[in-house]
Backbone as JSON Lines, residues from 0, in Angstrom:
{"i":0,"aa":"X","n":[0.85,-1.18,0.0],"ca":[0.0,0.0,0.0],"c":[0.89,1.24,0.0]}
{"i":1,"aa":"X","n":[0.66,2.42,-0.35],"ca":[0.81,3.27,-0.76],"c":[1.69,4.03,0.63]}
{"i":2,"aa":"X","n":[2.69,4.64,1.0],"ca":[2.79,5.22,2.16],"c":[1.8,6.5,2.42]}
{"i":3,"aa":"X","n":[2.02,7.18,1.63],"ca":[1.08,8.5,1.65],"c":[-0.18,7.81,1.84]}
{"i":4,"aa":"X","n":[-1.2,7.18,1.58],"ca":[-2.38,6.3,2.17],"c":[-2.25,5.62,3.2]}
{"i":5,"aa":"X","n":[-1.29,4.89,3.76],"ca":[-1.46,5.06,4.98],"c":[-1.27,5.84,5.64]}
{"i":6,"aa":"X","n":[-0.48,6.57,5.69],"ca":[-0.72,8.15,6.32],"c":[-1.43,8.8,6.38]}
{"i":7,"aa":"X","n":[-2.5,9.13,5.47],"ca":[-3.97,9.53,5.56],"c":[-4.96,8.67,6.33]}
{"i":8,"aa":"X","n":[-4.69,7.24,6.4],"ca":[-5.12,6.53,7.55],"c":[-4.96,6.52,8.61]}
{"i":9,"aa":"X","n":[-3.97,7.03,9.04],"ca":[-3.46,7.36,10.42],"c":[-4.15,8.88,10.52]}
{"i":10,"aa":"X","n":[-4.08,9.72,9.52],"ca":[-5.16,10.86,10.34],"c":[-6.21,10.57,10.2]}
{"i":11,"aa":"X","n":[-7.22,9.99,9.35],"ca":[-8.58,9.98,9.47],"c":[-8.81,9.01,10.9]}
{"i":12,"aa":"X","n":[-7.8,8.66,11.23],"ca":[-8.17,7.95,12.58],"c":[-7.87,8.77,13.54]}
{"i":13,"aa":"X","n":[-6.61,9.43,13.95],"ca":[-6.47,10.61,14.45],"c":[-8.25,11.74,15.22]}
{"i":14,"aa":"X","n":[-8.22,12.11,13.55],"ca":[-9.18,12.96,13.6],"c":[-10.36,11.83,14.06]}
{"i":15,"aa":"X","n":[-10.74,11.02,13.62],"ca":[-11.45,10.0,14.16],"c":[-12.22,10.29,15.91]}
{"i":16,"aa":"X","n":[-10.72,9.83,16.68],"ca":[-10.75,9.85,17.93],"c":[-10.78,11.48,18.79]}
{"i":17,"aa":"X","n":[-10.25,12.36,17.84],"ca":[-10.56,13.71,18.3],"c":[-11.83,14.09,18.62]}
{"i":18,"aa":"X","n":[-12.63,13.7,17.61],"ca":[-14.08,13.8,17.07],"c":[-15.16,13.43,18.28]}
{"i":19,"aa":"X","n":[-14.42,12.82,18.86],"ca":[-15.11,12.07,20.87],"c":[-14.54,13.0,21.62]}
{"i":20,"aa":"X","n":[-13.5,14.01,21.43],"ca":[-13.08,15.01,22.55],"c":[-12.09,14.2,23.01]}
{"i":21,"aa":"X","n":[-11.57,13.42,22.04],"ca":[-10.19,12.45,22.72],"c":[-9.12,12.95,22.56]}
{"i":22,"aa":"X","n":[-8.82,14.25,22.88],"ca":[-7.85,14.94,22.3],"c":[-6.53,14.27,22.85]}
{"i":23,"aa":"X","n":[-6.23,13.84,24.2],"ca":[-5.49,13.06,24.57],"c":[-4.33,11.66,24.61]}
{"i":24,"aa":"X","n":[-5.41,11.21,23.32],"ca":[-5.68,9.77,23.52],"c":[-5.54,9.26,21.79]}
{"i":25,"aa":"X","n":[-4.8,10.82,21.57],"ca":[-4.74,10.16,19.83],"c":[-4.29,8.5,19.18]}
{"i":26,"aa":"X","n":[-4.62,7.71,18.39],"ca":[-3.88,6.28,18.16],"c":[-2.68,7.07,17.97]}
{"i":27,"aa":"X","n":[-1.92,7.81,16.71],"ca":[-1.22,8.37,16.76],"c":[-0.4,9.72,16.99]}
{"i":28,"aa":"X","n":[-0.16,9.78,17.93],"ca":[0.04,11.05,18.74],"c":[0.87,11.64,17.82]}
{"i":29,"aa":"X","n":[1.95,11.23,17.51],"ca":[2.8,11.81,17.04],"c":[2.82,12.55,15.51]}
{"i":30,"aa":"X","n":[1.92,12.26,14.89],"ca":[1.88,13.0,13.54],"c":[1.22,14.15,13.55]}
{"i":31,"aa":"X","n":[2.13,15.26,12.8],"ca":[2.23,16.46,12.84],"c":[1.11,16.86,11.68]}
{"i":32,"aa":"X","n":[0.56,16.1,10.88],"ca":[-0.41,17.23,10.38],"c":[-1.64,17.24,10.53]}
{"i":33,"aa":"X","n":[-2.04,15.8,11.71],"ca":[-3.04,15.93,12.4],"c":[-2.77,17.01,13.1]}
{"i":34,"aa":"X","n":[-2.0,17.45,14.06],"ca":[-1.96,18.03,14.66],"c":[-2.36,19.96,13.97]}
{"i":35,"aa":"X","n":[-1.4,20.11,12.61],"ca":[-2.32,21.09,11.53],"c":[-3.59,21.26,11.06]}
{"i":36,"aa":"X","n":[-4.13,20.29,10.89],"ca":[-5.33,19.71,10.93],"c":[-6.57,20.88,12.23]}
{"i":37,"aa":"X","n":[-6.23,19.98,13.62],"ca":[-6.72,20.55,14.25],"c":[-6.78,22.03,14.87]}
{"i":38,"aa":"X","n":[-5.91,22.53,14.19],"ca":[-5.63,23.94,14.64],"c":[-6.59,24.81,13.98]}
{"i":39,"aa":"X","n":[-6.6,24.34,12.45],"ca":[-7.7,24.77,11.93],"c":[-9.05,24.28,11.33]}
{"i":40,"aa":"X","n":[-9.05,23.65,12.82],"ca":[-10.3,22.87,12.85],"c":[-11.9,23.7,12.27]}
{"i":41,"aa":"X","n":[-12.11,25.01,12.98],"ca":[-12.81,25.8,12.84],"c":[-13.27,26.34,11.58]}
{"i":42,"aa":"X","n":[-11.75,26.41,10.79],"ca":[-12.18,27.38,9.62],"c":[-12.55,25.86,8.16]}
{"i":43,"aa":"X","n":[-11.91,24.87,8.61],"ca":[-12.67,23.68,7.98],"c":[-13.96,23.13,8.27]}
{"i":44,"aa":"X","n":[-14.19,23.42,9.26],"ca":[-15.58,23.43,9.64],"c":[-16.77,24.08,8.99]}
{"i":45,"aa":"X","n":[-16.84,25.39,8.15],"ca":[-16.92,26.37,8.16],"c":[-17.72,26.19,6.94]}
{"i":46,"aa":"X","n":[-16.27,25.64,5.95],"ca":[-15.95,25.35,4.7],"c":[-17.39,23.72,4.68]}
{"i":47,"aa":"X","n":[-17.14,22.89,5.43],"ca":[-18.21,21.86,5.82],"c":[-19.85,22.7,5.31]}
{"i":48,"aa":"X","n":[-19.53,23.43,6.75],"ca":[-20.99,24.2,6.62],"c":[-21.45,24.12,5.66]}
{"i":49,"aa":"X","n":[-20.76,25.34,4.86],"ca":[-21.34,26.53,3.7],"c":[-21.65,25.17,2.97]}
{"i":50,"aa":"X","n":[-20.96,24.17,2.74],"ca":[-21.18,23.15,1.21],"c":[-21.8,22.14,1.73]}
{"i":51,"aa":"X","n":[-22.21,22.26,3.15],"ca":[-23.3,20.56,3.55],"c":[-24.5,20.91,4.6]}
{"i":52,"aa":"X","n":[-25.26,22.0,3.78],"ca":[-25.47,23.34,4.67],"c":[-27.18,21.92,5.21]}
{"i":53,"aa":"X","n":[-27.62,21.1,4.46],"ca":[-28.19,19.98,5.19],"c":[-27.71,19.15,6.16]}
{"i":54,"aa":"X","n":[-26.68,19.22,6.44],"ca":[-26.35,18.12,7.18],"c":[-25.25,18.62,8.41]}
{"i":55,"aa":"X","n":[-25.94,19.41,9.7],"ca":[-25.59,19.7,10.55],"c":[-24.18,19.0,11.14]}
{"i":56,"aa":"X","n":[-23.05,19.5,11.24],"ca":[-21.91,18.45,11.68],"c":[-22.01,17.76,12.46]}
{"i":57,"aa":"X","n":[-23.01,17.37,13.39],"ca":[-23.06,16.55,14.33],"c":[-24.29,15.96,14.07]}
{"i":58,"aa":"X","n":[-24.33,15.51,12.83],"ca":[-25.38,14.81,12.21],"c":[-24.41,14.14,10.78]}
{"i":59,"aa":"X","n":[-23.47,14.4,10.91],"ca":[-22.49,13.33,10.04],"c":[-21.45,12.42,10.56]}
{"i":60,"aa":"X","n":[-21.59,11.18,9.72],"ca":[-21.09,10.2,10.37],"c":[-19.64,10.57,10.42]}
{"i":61,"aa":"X","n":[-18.99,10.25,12.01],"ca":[-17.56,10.91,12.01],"c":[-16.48,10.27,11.16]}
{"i":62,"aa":"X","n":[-16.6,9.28,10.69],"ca":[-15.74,8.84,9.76],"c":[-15.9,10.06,8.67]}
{"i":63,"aa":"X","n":[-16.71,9.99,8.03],"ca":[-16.91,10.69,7.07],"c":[-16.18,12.29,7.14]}
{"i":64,"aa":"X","n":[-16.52,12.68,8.27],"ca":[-16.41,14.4,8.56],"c":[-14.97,14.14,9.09]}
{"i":65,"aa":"X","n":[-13.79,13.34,9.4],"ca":[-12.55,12.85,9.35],"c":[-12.74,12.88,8.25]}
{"i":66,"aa":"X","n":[-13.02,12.03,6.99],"ca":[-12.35,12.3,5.72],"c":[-12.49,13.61,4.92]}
{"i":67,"aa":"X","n":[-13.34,13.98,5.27],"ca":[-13.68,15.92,5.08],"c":[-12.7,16.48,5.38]}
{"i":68,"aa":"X","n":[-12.15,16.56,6.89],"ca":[-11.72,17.57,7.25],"c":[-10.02,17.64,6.95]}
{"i":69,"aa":"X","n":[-10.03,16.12,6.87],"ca":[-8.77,15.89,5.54],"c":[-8.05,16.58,4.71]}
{"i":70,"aa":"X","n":[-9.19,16.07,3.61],"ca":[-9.48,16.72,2.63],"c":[-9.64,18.13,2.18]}
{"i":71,"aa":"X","n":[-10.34,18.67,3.01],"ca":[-10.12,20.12,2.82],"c":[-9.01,21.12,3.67]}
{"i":72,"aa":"X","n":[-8.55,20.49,4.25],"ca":[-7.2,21.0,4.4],"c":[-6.53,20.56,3.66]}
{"i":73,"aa":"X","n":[-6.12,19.52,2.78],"ca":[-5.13,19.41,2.02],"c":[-5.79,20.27,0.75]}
{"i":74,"aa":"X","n":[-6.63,20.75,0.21],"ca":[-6.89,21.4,-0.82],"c":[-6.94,22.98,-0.4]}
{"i":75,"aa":"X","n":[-6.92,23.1,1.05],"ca":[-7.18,25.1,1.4],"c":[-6.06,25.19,1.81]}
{"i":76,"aa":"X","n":[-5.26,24.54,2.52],"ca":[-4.06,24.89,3.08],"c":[-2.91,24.19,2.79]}
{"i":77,"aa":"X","n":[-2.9,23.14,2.33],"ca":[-1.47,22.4,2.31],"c":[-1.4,22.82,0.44]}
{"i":78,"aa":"X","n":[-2.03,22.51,-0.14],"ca":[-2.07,22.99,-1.77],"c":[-0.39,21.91,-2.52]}
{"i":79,"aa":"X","n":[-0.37,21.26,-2.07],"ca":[0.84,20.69,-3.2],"c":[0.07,19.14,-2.99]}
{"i":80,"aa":"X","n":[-0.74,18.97,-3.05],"ca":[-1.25,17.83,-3.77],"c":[-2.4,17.64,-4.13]}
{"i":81,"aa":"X","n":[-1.95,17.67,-5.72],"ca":[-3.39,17.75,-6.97],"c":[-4.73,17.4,-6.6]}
{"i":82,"aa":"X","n":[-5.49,18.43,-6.78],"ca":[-6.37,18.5,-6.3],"c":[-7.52,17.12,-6.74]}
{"i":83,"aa":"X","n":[-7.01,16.44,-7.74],"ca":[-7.64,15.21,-8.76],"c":[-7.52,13.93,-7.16]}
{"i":84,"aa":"X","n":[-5.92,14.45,-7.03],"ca":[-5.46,13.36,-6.27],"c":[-6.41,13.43,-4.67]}
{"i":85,"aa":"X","n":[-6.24,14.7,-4.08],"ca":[-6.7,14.58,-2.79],"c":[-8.32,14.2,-3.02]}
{"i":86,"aa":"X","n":[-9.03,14.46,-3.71],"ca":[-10.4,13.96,-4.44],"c":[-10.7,12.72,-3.81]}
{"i":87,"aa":"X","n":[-9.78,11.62,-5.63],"ca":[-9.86,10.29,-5.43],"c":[-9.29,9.72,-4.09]}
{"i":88,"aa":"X","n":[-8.78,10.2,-3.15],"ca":[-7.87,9.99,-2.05],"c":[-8.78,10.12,-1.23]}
{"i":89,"aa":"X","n":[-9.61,10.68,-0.79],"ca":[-10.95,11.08,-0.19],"c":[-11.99,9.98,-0.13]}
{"i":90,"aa":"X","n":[-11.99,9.77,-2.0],"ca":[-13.44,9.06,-2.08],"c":[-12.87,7.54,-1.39]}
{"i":91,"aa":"X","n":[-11.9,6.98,-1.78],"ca":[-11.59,5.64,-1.39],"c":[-11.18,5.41,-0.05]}
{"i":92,"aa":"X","n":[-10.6,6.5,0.66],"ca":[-10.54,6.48,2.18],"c":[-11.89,6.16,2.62]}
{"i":93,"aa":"X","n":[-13.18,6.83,2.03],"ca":[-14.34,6.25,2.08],"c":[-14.78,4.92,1.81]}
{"i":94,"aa":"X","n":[-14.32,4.61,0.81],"ca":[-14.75,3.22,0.64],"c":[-14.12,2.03,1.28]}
{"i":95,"aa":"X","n":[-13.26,2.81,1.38],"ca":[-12.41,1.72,2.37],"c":[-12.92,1.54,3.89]}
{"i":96,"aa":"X","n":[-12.8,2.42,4.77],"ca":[-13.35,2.87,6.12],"c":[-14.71,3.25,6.4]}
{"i":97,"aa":"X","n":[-15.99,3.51,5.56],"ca":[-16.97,4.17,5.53],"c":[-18.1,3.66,5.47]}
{"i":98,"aa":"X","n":[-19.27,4.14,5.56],"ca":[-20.55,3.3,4.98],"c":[-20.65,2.99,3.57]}
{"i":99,"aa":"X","n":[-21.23,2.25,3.13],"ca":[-21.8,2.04,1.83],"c":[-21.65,3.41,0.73]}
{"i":100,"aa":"X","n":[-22.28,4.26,1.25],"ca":[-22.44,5.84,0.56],"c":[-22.02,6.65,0.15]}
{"i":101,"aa":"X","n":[-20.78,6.5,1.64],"ca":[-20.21,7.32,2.41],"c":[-19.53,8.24,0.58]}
{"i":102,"aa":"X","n":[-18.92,7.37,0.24],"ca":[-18.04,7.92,-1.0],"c":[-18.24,8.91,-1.74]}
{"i":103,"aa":"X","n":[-20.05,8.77,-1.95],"ca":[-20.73,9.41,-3.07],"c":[-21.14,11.09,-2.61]}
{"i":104,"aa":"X","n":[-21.56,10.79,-0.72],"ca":[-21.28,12.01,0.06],"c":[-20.32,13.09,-0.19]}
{"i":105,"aa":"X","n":[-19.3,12.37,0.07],"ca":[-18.03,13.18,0.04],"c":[-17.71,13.64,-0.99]}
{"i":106,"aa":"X","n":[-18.14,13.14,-1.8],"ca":[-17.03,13.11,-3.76],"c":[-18.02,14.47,-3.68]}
{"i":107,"aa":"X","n":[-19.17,14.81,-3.41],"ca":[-20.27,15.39,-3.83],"c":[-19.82,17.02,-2.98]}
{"i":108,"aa":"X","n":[-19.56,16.65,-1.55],"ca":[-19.44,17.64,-0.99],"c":[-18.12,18.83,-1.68]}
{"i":109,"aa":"X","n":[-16.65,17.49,-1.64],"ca":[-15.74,18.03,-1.91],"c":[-15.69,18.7,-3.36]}
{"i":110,"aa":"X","n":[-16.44,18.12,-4.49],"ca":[-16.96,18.79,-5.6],"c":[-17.26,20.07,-5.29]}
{"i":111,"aa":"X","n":[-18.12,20.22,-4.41],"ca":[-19.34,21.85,-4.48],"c":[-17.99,22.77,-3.72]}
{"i":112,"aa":"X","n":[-17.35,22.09,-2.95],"ca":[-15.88,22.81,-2.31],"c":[-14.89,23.35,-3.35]}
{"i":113,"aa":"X","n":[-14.64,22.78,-4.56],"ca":[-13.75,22.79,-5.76],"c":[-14.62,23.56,-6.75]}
{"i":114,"aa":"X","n":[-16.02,23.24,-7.02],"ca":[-16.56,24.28,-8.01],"c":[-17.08,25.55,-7.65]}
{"i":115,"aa":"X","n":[-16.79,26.06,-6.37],"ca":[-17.2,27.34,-5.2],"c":[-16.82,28.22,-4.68]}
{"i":116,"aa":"X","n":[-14.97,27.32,-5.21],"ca":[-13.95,28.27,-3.94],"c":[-13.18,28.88,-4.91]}
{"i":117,"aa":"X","n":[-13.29,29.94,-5.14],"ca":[-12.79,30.93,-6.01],"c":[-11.07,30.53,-6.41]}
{"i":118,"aa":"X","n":[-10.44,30.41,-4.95],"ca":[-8.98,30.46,-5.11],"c":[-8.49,29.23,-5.58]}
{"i":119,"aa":"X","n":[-9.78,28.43,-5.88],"ca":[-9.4,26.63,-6.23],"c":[-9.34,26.58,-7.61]}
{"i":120,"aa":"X","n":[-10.58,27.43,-8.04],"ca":[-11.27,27.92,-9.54],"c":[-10.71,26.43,-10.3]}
{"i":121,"aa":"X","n":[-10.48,26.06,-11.34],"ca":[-10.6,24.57,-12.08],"c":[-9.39,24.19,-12.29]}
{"i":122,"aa":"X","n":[-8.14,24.54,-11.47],"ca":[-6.52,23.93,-11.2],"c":[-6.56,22.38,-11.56]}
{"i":123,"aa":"X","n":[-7.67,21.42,-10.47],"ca":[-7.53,20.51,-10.94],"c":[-8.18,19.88,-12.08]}
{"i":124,"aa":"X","n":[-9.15,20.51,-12.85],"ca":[-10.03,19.7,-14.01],"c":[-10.46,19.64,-13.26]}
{"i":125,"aa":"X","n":[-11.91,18.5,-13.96],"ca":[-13.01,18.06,-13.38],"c":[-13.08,16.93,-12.67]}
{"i":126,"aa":"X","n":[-13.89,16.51,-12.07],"ca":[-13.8,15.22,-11.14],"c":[-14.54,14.32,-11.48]}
C-alpha cells in the first residue's frame, strides 16, 4: 500500500478519535499534520458548513467528517497535492473505512468545495 495512504489513515483515525473530545488519547500522537489539521479545525468546519449546509456536523457520520476535514485542508491549506489526487484519495478512504455511501457524500461535498472556492477555480479539471 501506498505510504502517503497510509498516512492519511493514520489521520482519518487521528481525527477520528478527536471527534469524541479524545484529544489526549490520539492512536497516533505523534503526527504532525493531524496536529495542523486541528488547529484549523474551525475554519474547515466552516468550509463543511457553507457546502453541507443539510447536514448539521453533528449529524455526520464521524468517519466521514474525518475524511472531510482531511481533505479540505489538504486542498485550502497544504495545496501541493493535486487536487484530482486529494479527491480520489478522499473518495476511497471512504470506501475503504466508511458506509456504503459514504463515497458518493463526500465526492459530492468536496466537488461543491472545488466548483465554489474561487482560489481553487478549475486547477484541478473536473472530477
Amino acid at each position: 500500500m501506498d505510504p502517503r495512504h497510509q498516512q492519511r489513515i493514520k489521520i482519518v483515525q487521528n481525527l477520528f478519535a478527536f471527534s469524541y473530545n479524545n484529544k489526549n488519547n490520539l492512536p497516533h500522537p505523534n503526527d504532525n499534520k493531524t496536529q495542523k489539521i486541528i488547529k484549523k479545525l474551525s475554519i474547515i468546519d466552516q468550509y463543511i458548513k457553507t457546502y453541507a449546509p443539510r447536514y448539521p456536523l453533528e449529524n455526520i457520520a464521524k468517519t466521514d467528517l474525518s475524511i472531510l476535514r482531511l481533505a479540505i485542508y489538504e486542498l485550502m491549506f497544504e495545496k501541493n497535492t493535486p487536487i484530482k489526487v486529494v479527491i480520489n484519495e478522499a473518495v476511497e478512504l471512504a470506501k475503504e473505512v466508511s458506509g456504503e455511501n459514504s463515497y458518493a457524500f463526500i465526492n459530492a461535498i468536496l466537488g461543491k468545495v472545488l466548483s465554489q472556492t474561487p482560489s481553487l477555480g478549475n486547477k484541478g479539471g473536473s472530477i
